[in-house]
Biotite code that builds the C-alpha atoms (Angstrom):
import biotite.structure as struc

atoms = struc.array([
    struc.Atom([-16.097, 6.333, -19.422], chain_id="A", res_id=1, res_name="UNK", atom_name="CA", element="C"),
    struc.Atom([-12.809, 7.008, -17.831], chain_id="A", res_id=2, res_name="UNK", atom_name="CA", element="C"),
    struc.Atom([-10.159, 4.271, -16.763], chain_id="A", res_id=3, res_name="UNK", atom_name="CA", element="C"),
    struc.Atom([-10.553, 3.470, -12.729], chain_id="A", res_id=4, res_name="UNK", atom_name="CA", element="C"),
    struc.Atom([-8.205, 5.518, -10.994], chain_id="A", res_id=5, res_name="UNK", atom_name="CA", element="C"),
    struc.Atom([-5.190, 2.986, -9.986], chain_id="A", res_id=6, res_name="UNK", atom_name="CA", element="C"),
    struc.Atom([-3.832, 3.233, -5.866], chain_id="A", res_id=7, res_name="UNK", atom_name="CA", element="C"),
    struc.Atom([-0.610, 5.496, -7.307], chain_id="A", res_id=8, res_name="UNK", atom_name="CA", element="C"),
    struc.Atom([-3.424, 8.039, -9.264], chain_id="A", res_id=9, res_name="UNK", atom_name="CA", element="C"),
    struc.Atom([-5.450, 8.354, -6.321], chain_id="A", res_id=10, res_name="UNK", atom_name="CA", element="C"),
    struc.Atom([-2.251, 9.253, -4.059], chain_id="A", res_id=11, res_name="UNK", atom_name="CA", element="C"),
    struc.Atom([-1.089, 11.737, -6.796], chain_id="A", res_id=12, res_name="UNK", atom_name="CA", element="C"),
    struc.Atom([-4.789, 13.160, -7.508], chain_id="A", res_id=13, res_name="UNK", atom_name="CA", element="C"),
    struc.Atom([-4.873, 13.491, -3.263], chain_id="A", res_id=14, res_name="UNK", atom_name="CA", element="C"),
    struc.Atom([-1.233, 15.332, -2.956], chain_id="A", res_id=15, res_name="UNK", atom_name="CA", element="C"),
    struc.Atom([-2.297, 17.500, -5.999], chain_id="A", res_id=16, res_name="UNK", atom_name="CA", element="C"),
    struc.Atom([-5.423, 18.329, -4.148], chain_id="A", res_id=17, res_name="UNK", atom_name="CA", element="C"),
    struc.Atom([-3.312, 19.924, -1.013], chain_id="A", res_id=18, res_name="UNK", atom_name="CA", element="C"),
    struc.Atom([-0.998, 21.908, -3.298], chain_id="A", res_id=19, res_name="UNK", atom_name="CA", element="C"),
    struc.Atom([0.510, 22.204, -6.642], chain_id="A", res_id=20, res_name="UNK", atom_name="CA", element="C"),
    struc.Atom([3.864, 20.180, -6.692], chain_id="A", res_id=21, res_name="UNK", atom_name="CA", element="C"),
    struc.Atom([6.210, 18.337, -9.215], chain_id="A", res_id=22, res_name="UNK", atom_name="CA", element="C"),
    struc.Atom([6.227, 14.569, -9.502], chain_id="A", res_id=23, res_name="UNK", atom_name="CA", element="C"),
    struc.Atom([9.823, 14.823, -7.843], chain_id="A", res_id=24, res_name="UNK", atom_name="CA", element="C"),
    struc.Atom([8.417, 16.255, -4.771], chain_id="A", res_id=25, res_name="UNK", atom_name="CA", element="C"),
    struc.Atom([4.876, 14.120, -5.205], chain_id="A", res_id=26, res_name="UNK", atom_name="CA", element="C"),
    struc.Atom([7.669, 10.945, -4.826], chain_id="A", res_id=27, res_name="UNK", atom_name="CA", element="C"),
    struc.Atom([9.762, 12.553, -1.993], chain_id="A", res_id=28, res_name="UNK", atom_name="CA", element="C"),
    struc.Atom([6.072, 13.051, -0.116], chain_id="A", res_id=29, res_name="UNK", atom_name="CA", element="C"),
    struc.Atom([5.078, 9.810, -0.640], chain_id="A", res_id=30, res_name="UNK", atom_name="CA", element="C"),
    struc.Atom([8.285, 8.268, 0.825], chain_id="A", res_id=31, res_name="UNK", atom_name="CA", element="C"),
    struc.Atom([8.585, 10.993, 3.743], chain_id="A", res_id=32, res_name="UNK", atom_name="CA", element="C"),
    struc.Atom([4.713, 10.519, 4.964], chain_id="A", res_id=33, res_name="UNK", atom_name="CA", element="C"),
    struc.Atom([5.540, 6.325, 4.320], chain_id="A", res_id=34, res_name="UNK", atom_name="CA", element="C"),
    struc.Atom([2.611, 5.946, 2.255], chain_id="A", res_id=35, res_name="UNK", atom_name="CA", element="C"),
    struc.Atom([4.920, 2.761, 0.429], chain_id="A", res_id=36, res_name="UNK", atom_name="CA", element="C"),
    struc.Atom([3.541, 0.831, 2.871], chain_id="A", res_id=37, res_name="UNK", atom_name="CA", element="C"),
    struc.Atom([-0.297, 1.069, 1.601], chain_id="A", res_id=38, res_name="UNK", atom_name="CA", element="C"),
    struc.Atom([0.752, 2.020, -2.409], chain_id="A", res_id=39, res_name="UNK", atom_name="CA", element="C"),
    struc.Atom([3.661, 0.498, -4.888], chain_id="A", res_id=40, res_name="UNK", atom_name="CA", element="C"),
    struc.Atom([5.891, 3.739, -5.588], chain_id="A", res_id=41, res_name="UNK", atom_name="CA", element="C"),
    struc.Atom([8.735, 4.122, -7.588], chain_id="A", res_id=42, res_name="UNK", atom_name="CA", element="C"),
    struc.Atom([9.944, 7.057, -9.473], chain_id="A", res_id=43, res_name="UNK", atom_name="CA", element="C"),
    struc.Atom([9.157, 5.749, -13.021], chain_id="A", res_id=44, res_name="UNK", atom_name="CA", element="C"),
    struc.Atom([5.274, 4.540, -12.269], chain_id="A", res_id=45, res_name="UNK", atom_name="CA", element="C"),
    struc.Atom([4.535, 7.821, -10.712], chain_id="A", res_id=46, res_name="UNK", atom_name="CA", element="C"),
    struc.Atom([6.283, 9.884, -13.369], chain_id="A", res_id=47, res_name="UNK", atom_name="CA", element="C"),
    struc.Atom([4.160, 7.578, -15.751], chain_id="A", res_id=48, res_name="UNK", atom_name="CA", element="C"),
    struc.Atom([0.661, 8.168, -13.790], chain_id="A", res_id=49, res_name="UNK", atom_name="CA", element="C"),
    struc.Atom([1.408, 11.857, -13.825], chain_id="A", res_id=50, res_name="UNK", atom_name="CA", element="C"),
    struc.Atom([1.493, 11.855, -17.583], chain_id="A", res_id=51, res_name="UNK", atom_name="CA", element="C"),
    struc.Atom([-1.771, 9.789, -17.995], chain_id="A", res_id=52, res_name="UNK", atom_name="CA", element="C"),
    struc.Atom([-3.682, 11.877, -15.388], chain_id="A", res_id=53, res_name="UNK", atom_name="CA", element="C"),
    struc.Atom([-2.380, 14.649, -17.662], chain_id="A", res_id=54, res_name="UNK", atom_name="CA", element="C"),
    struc.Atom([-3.470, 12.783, -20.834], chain_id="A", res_id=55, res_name="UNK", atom_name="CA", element="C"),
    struc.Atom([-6.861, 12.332, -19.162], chain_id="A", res_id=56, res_name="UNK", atom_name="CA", element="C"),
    struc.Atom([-7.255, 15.920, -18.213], chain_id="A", res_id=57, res_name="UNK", atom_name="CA", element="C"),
    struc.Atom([-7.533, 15.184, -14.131], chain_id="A", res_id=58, res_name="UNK", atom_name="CA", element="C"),
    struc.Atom([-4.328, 17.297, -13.675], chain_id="A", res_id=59, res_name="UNK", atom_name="CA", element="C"),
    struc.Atom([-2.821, 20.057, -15.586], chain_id="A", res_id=60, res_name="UNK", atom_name="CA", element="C"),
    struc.Atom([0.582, 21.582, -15.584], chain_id="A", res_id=61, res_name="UNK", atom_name="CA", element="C"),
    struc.Atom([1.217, 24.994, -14.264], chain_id="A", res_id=62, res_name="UNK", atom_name="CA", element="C"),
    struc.Atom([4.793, 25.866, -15.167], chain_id="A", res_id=63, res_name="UNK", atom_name="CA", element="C"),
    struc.Atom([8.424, 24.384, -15.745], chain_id="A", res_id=64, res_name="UNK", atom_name="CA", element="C"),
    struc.Atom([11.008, 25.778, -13.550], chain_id="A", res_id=65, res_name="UNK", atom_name="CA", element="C"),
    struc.Atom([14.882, 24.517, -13.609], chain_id="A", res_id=66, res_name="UNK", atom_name="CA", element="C"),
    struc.Atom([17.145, 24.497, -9.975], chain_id="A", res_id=67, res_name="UNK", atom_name="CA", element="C"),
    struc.Atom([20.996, 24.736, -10.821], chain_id="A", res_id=68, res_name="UNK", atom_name="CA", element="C"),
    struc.Atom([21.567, 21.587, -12.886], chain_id="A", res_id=69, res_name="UNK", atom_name="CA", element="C"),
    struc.Atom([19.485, 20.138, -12.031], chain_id="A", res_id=70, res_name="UNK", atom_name="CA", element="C"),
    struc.Atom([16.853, 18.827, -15.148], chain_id="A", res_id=71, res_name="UNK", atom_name="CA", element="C"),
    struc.Atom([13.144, 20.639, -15.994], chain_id="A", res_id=72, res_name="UNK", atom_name="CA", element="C"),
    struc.Atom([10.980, 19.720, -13.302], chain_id="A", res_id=73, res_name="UNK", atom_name="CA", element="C"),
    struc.Atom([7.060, 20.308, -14.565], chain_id="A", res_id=74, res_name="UNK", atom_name="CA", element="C"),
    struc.Atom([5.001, 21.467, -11.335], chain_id="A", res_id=75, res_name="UNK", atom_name="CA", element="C"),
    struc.Atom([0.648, 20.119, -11.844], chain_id="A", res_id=76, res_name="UNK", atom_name="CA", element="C"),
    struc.Atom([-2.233, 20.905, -10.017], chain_id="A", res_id=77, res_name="UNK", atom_name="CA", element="C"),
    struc.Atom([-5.307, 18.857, -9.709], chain_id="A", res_id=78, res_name="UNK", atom_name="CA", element="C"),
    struc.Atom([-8.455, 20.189, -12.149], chain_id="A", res_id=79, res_name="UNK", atom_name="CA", element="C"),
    struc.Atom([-11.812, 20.084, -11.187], chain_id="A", res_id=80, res_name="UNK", atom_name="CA", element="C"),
    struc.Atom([-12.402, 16.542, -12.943], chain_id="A", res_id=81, res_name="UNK", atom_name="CA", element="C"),
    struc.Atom([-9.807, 15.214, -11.312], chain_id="A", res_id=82, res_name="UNK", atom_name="CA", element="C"),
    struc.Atom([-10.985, 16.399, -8.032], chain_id="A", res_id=83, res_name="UNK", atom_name="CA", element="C"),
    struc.Atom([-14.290, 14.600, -8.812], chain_id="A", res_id=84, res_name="UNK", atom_name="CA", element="C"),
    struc.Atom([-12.939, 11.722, -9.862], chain_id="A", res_id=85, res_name="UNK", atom_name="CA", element="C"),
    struc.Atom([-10.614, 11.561, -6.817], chain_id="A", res_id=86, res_name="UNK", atom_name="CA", element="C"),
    struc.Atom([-13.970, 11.893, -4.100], chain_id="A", res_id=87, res_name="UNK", atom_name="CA", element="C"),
    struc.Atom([-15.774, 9.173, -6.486], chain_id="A", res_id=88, res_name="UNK", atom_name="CA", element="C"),
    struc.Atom([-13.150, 7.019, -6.300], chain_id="A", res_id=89, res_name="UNK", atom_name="CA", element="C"),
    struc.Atom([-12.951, 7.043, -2.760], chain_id="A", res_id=90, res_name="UNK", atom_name="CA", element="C"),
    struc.Atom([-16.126, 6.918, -2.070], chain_id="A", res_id=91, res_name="UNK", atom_name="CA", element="C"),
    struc.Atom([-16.526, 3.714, -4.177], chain_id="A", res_id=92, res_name="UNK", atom_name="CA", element="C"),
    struc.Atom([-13.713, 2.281, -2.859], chain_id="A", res_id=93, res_name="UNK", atom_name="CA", element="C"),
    struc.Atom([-14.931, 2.614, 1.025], chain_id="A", res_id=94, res_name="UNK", atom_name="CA", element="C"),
    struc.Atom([-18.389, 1.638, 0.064], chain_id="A", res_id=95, res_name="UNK", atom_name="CA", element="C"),
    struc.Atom([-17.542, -1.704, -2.202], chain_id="A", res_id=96, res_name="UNK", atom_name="CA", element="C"),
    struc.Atom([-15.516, -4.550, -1.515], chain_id="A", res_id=97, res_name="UNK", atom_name="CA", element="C"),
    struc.Atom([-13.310, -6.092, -3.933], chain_id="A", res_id=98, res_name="UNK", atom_name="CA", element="C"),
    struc.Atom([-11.598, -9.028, -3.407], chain_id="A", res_id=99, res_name="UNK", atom_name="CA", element="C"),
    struc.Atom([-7.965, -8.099, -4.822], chain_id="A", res_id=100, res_name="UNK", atom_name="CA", element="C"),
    struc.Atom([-6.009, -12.052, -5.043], chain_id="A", res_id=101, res_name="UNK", atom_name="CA", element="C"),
    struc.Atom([-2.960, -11.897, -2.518], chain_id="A", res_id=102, res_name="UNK", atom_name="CA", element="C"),
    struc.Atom([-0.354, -13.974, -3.327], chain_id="A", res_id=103, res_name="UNK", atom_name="CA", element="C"),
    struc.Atom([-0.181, -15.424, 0.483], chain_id="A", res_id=104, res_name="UNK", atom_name="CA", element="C"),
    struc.Atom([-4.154, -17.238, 0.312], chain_id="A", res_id=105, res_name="UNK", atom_name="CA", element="C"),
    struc.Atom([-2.672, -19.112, -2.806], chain_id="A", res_id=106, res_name="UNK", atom_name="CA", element="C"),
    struc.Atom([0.821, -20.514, -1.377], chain_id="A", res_id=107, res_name="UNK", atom_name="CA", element="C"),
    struc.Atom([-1.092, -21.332, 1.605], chain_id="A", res_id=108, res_name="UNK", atom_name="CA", element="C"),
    struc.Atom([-3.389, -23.240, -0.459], chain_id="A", res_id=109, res_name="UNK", atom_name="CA", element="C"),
    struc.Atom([-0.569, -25.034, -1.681], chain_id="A", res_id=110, res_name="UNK", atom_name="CA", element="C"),
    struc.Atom([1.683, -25.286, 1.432], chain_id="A", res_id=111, res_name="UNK", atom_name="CA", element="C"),
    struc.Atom([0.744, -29.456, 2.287], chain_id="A", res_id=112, res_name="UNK", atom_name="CA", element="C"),
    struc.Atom([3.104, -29.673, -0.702], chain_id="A", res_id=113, res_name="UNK", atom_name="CA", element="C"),
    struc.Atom([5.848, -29.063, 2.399], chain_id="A", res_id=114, res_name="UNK", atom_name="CA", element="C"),
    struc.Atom([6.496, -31.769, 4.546], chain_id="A", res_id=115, res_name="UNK", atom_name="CA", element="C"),
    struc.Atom([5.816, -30.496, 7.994], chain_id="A", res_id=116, res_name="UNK", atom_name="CA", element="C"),
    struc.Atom([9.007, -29.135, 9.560], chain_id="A", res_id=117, res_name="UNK", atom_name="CA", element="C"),
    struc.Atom([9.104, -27.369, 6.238], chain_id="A", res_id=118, res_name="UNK", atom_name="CA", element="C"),
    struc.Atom([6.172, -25.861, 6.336], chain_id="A", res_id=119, res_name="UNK", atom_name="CA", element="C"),
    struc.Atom([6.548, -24.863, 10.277], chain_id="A", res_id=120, res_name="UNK", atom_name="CA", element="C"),
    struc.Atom([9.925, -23.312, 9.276], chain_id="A", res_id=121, res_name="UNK", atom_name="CA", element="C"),
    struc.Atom([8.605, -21.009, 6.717], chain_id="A", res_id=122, res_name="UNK", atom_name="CA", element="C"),
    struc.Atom([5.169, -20.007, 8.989], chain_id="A", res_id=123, res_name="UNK", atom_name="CA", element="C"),
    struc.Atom([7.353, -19.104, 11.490], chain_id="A", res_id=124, res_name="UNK", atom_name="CA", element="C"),
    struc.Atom([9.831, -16.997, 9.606], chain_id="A", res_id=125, res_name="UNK", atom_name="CA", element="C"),
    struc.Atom([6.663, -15.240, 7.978], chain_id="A", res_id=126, res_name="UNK", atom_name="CA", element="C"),
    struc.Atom([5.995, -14.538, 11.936], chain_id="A", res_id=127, res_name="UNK", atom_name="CA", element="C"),
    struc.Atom([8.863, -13.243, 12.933], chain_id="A", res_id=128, res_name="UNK", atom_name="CA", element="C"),
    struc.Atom([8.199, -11.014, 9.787], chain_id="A", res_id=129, res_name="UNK", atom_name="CA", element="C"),
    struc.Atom([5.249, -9.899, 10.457], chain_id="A", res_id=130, res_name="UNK", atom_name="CA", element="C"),
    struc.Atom([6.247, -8.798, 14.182], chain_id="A", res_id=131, res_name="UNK", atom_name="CA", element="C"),
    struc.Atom([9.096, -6.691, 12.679], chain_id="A", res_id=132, res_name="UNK", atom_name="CA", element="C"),
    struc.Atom([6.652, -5.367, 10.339], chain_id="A", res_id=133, res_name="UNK", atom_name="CA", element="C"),
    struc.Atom([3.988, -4.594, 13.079], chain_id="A", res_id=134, res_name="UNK", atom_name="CA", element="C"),
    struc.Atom([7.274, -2.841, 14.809], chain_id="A", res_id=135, res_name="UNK", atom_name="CA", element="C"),
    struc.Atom([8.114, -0.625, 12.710], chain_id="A", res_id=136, res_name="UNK", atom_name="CA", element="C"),
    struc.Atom([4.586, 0.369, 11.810], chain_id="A", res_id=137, res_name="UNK", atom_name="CA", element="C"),
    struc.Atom([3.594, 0.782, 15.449], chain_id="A", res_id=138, res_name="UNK", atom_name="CA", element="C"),
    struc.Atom([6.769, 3.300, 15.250], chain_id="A", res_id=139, res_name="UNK", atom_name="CA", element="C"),
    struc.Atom([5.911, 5.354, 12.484], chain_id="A", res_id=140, res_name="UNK", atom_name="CA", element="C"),
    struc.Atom([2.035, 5.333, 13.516], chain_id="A", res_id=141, res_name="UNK", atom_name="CA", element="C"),
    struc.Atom([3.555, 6.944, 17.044], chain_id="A", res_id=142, res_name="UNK", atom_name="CA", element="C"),
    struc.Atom([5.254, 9.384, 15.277], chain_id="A", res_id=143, res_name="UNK", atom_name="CA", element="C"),
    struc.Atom([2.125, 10.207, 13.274], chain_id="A", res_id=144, res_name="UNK", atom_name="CA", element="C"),
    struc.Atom([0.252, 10.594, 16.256], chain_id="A", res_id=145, res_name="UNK", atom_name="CA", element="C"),
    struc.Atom([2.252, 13.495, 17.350], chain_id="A", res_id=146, res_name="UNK", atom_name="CA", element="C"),
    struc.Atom([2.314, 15.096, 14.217], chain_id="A", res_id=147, res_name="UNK", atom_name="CA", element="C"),
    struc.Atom([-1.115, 14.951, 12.699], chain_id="A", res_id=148, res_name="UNK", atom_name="CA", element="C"),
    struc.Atom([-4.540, 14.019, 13.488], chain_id="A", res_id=149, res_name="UNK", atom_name="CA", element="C"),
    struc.Atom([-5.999, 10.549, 13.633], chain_id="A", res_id=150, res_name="UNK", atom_name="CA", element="C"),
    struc.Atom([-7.948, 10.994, 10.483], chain_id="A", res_id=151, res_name="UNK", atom_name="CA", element="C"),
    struc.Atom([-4.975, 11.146, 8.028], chain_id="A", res_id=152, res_name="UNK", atom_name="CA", element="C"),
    struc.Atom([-2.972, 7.838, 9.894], chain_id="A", res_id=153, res_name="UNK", atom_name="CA", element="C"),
    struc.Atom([-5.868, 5.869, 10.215], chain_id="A", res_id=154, res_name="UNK", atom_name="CA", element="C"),
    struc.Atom([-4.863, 3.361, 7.341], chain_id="A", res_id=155, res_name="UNK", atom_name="CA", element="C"),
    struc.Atom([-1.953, 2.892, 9.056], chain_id="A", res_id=156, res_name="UNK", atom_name="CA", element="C"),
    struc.Atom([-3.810, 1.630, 12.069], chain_id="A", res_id=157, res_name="UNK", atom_name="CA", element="C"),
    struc.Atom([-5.952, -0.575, 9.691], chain_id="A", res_id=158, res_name="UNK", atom_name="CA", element="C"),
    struc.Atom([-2.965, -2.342, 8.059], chain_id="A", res_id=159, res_name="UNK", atom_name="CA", element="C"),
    struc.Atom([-1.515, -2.625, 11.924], chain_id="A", res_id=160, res_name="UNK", atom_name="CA", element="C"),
    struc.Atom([-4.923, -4.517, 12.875], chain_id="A", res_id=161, res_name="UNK", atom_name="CA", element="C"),
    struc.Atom([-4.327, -6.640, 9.746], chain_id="A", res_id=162, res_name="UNK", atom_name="CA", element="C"),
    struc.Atom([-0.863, -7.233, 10.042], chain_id="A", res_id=163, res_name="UNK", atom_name="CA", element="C"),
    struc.Atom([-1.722, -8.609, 13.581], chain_id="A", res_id=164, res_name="UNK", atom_name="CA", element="C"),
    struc.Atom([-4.520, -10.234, 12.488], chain_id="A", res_id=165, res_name="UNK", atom_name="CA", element="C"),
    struc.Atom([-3.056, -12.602, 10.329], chain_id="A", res_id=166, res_name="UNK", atom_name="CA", element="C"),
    struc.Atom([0.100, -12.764, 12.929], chain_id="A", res_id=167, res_name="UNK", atom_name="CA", element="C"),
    struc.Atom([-2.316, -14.161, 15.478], chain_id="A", res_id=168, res_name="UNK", atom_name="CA", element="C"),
    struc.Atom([-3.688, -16.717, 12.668], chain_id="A", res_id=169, res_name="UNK", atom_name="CA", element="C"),
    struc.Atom([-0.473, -18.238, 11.605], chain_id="A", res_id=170, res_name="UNK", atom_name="CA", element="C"),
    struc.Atom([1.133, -18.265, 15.963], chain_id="A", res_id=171, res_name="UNK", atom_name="CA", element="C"),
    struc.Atom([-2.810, -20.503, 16.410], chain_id="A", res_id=172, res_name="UNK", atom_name="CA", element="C"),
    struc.Atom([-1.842, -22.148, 13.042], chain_id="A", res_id=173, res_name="UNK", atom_name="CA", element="C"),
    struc.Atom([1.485, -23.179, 14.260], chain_id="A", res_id=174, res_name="UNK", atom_name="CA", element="C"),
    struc.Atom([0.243, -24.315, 17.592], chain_id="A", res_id=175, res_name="UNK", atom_name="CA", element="C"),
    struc.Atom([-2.095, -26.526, 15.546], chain_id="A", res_id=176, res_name="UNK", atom_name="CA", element="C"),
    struc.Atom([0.281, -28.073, 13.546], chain_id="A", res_id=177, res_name="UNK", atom_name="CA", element="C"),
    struc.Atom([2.532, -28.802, 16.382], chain_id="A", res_id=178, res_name="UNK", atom_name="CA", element="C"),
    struc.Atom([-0.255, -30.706, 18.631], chain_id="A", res_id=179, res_name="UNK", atom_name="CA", element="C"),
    struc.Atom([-1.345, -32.335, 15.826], chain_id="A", res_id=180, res_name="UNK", atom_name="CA", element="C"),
    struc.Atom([-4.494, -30.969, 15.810], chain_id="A", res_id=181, res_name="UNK", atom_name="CA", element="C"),
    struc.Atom([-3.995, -30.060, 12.760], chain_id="A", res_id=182, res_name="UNK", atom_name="CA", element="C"),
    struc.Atom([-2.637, -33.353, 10.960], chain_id="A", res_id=183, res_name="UNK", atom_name="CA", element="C"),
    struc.Atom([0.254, -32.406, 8.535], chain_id="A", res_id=184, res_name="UNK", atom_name="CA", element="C"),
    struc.Atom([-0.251, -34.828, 5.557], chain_id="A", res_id=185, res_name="UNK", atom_name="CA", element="C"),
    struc.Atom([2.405, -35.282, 3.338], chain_id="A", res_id=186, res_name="UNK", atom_name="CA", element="C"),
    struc.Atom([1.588, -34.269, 0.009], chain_id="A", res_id=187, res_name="UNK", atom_name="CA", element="C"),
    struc.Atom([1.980, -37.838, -1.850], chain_id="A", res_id=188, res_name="UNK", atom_name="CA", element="C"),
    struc.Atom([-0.895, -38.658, -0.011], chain_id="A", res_id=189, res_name="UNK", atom_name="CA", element="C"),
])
């Protein structure tokens, strides 16, 4: 049985599965199409998942080629176990939730150790952080939607609906504390 295929192996198994490429240019992809904002990239996790997809025979490398002085770069292309483990891993992945322990449920949890101007200070900075978030993802999503169908943005649209989501929570949240129908008790108590 074969280790479940982590967020960064099932972005690298997908780009592998639209071309052969390097892990430079797998990275530079990543960052260009913004997928950061649904997967943890940096240069030395992906380089790492390339070699373990490699280990695990899901990708395989094609050639070494060398571009002034640049060093070796080793170009991969996806196998055909690696392209069934990419569509079973998606297909899991849409079909079964799994609950995935955000930091933000827990300091929530924990937040009537604030007193209450506190605690309004810090829900409203996460507000004002989520709107810039929602901002700059509305921009890139308009972008998108110039440049490629809906089909291959839509995550972005889901994490704008969650963004927003939780947005809307904390602004009611806020309102709550502030009419006191929400009671802020302090935490001695």
């Amino acid at each position: 049985m074969m280790a479940e295929l982590t967020p960064l192996a099932i972005s690298v198994l997908a780009l592998l599965n639209e071309r052969p490429m390097h892990a430079y240019e797998m990275y530079q992809v990543l960052l260009t199409r913004q997928d950061t904002r649904i997967v943890k990239v940096r240069p030395g996790s992906l380089y790492h998942t390339v070699e373990r997809l490699a280990g695990q025979q899901l990708i395989r490398a094609t050639g070494t080629e060398r571009s002034g002085n640049r060093p070796e770069r080793t170009t991969y292309e996806i196998t055909c176990e690696g392209d069934e483990a990419l569509r079973r891993r998606v297909q899991t992945g849409i079909e079964s939730y799994v609950y995935e322990y955000p930091l933000f449920p827990v300091v929530l949890a924990e937040s009537h150790n604030l007193d209450e101007q506190d605690a309004l200070l810090r829900f409203r900075r996460r507000v004002a952080d989520l709107d810039n978030w929602l901002a700059e993802l509305s921009d890139a999503l308009a972008t998108a939607q110039e440049q490629v169908p809906e089909l291959y943005w839509m995550a972005g649209d889901y994490l704008r609906t969650q963004l927003a989501c939780e947005r809307d929570w904390l602004a009611t949240t806020i309102e709550r504390i502030e009419t006191k129908d929400l009671p802020w008790q302090p935490r001695n108590m």
